[in-house]
C-alpha positions in Angstrom: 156.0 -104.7 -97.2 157.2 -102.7 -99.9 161.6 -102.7 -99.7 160.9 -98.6 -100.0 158.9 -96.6 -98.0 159.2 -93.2 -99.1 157.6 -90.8 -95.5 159.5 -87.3 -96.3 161.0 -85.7 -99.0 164.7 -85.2 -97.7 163.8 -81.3 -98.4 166.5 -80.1 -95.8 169.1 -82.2 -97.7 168.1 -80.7 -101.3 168.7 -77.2 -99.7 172.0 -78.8 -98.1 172.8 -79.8 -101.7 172.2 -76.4 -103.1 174.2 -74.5 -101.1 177.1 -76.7 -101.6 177.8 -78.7 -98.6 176.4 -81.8 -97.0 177.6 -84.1 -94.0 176.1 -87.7 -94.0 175.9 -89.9 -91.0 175.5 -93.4 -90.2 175.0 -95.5 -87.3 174.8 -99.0 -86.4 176.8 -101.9 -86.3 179.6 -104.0 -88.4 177.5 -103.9 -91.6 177.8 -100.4 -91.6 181.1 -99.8 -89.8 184.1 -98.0 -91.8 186.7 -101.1 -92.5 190.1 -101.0 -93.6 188.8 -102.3 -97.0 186.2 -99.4 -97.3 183.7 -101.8 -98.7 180.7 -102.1 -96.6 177.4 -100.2 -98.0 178.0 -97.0 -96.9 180.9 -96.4 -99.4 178.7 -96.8 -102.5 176.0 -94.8 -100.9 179.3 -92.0 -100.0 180.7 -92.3 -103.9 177.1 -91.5 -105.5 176.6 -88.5 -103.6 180.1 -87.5 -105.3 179.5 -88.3 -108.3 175.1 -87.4 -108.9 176.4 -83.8 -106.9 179.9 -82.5 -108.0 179.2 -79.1 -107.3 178.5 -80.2 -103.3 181.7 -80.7 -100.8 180.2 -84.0 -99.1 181.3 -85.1 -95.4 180.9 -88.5 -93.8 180.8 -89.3 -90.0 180.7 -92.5 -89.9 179.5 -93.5 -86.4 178.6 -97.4 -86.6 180.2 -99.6 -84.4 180.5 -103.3 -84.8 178.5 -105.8 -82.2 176.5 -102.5 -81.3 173.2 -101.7 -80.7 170.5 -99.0 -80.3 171.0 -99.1 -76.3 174.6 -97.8 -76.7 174.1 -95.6 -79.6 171.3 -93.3 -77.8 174.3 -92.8 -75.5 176.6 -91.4 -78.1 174.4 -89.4 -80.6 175.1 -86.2 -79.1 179.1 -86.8 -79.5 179.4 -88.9 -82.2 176.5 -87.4 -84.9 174.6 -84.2 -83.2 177.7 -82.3 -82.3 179.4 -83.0 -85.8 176.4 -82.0 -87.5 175.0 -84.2 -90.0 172.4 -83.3 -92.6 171.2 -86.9 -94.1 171.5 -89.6 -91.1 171.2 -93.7 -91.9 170.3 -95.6 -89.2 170.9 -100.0 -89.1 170.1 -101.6 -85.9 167.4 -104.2 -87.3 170.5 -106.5 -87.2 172.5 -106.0 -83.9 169.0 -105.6 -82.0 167.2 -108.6 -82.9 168.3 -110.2 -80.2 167.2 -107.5 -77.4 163.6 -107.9 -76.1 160.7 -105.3 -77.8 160.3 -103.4 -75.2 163.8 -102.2 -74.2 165.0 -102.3 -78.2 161.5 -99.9 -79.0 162.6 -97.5 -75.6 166.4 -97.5 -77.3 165.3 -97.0 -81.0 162.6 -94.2 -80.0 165.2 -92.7 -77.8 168.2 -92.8 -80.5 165.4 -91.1 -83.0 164.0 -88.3 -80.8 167.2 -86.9 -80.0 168.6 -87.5 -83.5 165.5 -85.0 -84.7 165.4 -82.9 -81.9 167.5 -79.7 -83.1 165.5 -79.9 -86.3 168.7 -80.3 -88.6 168.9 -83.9 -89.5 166.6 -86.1 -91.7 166.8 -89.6 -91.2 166.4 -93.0 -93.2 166.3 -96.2 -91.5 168.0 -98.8 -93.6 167.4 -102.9 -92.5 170.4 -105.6 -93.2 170.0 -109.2 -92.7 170.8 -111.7 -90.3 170.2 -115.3 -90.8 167.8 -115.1 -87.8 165.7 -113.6 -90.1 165.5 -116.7 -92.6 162.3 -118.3 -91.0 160.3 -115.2 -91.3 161.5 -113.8 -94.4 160.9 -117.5 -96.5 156.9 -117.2 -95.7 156.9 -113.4 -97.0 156.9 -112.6 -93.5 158.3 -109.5 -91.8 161.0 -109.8 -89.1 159.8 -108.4 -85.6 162.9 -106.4 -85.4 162.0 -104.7 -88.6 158.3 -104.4 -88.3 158.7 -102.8 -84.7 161.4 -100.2 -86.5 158.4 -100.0 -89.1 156.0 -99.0 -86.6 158.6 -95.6 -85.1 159.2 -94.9 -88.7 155.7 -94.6 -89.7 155.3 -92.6 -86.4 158.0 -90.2 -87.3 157.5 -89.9 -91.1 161.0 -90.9 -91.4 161.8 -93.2 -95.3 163.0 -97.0 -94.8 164.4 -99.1 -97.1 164.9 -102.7 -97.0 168.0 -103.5 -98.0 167.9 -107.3 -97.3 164.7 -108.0 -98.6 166.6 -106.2 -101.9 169.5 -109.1 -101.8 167.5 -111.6 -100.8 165.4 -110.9 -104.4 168.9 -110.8 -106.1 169.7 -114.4 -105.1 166.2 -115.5 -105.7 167.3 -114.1 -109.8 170.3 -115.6 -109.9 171.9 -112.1 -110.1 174.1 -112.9 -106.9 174.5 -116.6 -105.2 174.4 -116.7 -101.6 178.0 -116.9 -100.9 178.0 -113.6 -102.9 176.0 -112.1 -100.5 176.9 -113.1 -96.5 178.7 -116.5 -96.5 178.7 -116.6 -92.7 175.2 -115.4 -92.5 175.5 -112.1 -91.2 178.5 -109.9 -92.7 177.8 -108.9 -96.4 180.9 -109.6 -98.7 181.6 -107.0 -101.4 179.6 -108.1 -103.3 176.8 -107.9 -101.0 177.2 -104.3 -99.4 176.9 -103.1 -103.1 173.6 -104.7 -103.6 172.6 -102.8 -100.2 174.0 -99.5 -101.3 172.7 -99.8 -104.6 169.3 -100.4 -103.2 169.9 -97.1 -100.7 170.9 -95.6 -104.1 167.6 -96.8 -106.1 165.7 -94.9 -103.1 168.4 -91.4 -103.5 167.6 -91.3 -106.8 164.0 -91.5 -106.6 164.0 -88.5 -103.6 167.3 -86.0 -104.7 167.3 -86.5 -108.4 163.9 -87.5 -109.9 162.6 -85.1 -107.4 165.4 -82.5 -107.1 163.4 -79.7 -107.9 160.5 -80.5 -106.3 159.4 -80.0 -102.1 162.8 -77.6 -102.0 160.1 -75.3 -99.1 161.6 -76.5 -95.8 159.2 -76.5 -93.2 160.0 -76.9 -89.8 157.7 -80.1 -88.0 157.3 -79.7 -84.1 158.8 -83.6 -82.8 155.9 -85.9 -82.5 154.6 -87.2 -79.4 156.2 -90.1 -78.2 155.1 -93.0 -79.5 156.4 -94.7 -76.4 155.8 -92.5 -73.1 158.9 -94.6 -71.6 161.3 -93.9 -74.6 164.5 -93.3 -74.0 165.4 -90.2 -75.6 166.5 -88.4 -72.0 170.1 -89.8 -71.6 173.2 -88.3 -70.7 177.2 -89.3 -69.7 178.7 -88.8 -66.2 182.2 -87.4 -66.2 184.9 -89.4 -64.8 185.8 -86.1 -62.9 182.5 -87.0 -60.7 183.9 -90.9 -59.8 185.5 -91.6 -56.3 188.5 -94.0 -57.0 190.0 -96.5 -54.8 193.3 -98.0 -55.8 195.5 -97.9 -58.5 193.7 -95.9 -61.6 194.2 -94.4 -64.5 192.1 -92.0 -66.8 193.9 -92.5 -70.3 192.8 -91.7 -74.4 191.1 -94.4 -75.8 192.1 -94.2 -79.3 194.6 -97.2 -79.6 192.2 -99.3 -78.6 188.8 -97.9 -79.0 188.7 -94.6 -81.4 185.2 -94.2 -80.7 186.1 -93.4 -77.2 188.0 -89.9 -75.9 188.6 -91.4 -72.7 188.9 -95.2 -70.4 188.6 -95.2 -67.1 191.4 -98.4 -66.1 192.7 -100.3 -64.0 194.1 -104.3 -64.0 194.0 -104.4 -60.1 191.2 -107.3 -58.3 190.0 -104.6 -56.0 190.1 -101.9 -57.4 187.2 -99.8 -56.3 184.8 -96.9 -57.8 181.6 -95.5 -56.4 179.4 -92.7 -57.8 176.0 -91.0 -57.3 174.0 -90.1 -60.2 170.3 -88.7 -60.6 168.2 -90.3 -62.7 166.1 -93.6 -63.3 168.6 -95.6 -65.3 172.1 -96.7 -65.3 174.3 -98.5 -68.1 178.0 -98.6 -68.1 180.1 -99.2 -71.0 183.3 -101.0 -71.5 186.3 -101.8 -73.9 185.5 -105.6 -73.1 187.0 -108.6 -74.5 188.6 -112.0 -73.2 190.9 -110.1 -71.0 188.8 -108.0 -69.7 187.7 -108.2 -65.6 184.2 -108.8 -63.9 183.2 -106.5 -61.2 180.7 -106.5 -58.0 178.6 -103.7 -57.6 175.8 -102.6 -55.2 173.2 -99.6 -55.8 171.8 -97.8 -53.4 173.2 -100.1 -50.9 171.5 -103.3 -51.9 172.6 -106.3 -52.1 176.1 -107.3 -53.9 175.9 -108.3 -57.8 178.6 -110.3 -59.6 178.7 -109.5 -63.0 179.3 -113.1 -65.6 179.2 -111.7 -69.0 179.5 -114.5 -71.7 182.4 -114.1 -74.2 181.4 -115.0 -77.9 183.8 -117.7 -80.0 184.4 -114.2 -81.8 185.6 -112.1 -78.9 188.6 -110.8 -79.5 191.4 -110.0 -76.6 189.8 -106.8 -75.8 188.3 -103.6 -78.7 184.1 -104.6 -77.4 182.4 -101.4 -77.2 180.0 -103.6 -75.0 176.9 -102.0 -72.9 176.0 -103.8 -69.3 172.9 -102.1 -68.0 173.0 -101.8 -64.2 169.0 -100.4 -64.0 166.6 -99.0 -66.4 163.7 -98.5 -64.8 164.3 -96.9 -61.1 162.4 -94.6 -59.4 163.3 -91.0 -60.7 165.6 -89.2 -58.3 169.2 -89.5 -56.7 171.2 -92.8 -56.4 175.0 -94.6 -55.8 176.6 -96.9 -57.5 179.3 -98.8 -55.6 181.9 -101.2 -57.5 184.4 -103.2 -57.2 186.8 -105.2 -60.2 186.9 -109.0 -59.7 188.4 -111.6 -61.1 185.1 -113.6 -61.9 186.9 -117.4 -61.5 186.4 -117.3 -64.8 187.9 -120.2 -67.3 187.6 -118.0 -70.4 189.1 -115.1 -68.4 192.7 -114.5 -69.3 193.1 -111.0 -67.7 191.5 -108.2 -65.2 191.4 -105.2 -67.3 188.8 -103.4 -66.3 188.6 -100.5 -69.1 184.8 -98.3 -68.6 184.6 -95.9 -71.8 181.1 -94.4 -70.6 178.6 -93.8 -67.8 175.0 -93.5 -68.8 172.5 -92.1 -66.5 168.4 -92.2 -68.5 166.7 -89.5 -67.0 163.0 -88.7 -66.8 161.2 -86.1 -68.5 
């Protein structure tokens, strides 16, 4: 597999370009997330556009979040990237989903793309990281599953991928950058490292906006292609917190100490707490500001029997500040159902609190 795969001429952005104004997006997970340093791969990516198109007043919504994957991010599209708008969208969940079975990481990844193209506005580039899950595969010339499945939508959707890892990985194989340069722990790219992936996102710019900038500039508009999975999960929306019955001491609150991705928590601290909601649909997720404070909760739906929730907590985990997904259904019958919960303890070691903090409601919806 070729590290570029060059499916569309970025045409909309070229016209973006000309007229003087262009808004970038990403999405994905800690590789790609804004840090306090401002070093991961998107800034180099950010600072060429500034430099190769001075005349153009460039925009960046950054929308990654760390330990994140394609199942939340379908979720949040609409907010965080479709409502904004962005022009030139990058997409990194190779990573963060590799540990998600095919068939729901396909459904979230179709999903995330359909409604990322629906409006007709945004291109898209799919860029794949590494992870040193991906070692095996890789050292045999092989492809990754997680990438090769992305391959497969991306060759569907005539949307250009560029293999970013594969790209460092030949670096270190040169001597141009020792491993340690790269991702000492195995996953997060030093400095050094997220410049070899922008650079590599660079290589592929160049060869679409610059060698090509006066070429394809006829936009035509595509009708979206068939799915390429009938059970995608491009039909998603939120529940307001307006339409959950409490029980006990709540409170709605802003988010943005603690989560600036969110608008709005849903809390409470209190074992017993209690919410219930109906919801129409065929899918349910909730998702929380989670961490090693953070509560487990029962739950029933459509009066069946009680669930205890026992979600593991990573050496990594962190007080609270998880944007983490739990997916209460994704496959029921298509039509009107309750959810019923209730914030426990858990009689948990590696629970030190019972914050219950839910930033989102997602209902999946048929066609």
């Amino acid at each position: 597999m070729e590290i570029i795969q060059i499916r569309n001429s970025l045409s909309k952005v070229k016209r973006r370009l000309q007229s003087g104004h262009l808004t970038l997006g990403f999405i994905g997970g800690s590789i790609t997330a804004d840090n306090r340093s401002m070093s991961n791969w998107p800034e180099p990516v950010t600072h060429w556009f500034v430099e190769s198109f001075p005349q153009a007043r460039i925009a960046v919504e950054n929308a990654a979040i760390g330990a994140t994957g394609s199942d939340l991010a379908v979720f949040r599209a609409e907010r965080d990237l479709i409502n904004r708008p962005c022009d030139l969208i990058f997409i990194e969940f190779a990573v963060n989903d590799f540990n998600t079975s095919s068939e729901p990481r396909m459904r979230a990844r179709e999903g995330l793309i359909r409604k990322l193209l629906a409006d007709g506005r945004s291109e898209l580039v799919i860029v794949y990281t590494y992870c040193q899950r991906m070692y095996e595969d890789m050292s045999r010339a092989e492809v990754p599953a997680s990438i090769a499945e992305f391959e497969q939508l991306a060759e569907h959707y005539g949307i250009s991928s560029v293999w970013v890892g594969q790209h460092a990985w030949n670096e270190v194989k040169k001597g141009r950058m020792t491993w340690d340069e790269w991702l000492p722990d195995g996953l997060h790219p030093t400095h050094r490292g997220s410049l070899s992936y922008g650079q590599c996102v660079i290589s592929y710019l160049e060869k679409e906006l610059l060698a090509a900038a006066d070429l394809d500039l006829a936009v035509t508009d595509k009708p979206l292609a068939t799915p390429f999975n009938v059970n995608h999960w491009g039909h998603v929306d939120t529940l307001s917190f307006e339409e959950v019955q409490l029980e006990g001491p709540w409170i709605t609150r802003r988010a943005a100490a603690h989560m600036p991705w969110v608008d709005r928590i849903l809390s409470t601290s209190a074992i017993g707490a209690k919410l219930s909601f109906s919801f129409k649909g065929k899918g349910l997720a909730l998702a929380f500001d989670y961490g090693n404070k953070s509560a487990e909760f029962t739950y029933r739906l459509d009066g069946g029997p009680a669930v205890t929730t026992c979600r593991d907590r990573p050496g990594w985990c962190e007080d609270g500040g998880w944007f983490r997904i739990y997916w209460i259904a994704d496959d029921l019958p298509e039509g009107q159902h309750h959810l019923e919960l209730e914030v426990v303890h858990g009689n948990r070691e590696d629970c030190t609190g019972t914050n219950f903090h839910l930033g989102l409601i997602g209902i999946m919806k048929g066609k």
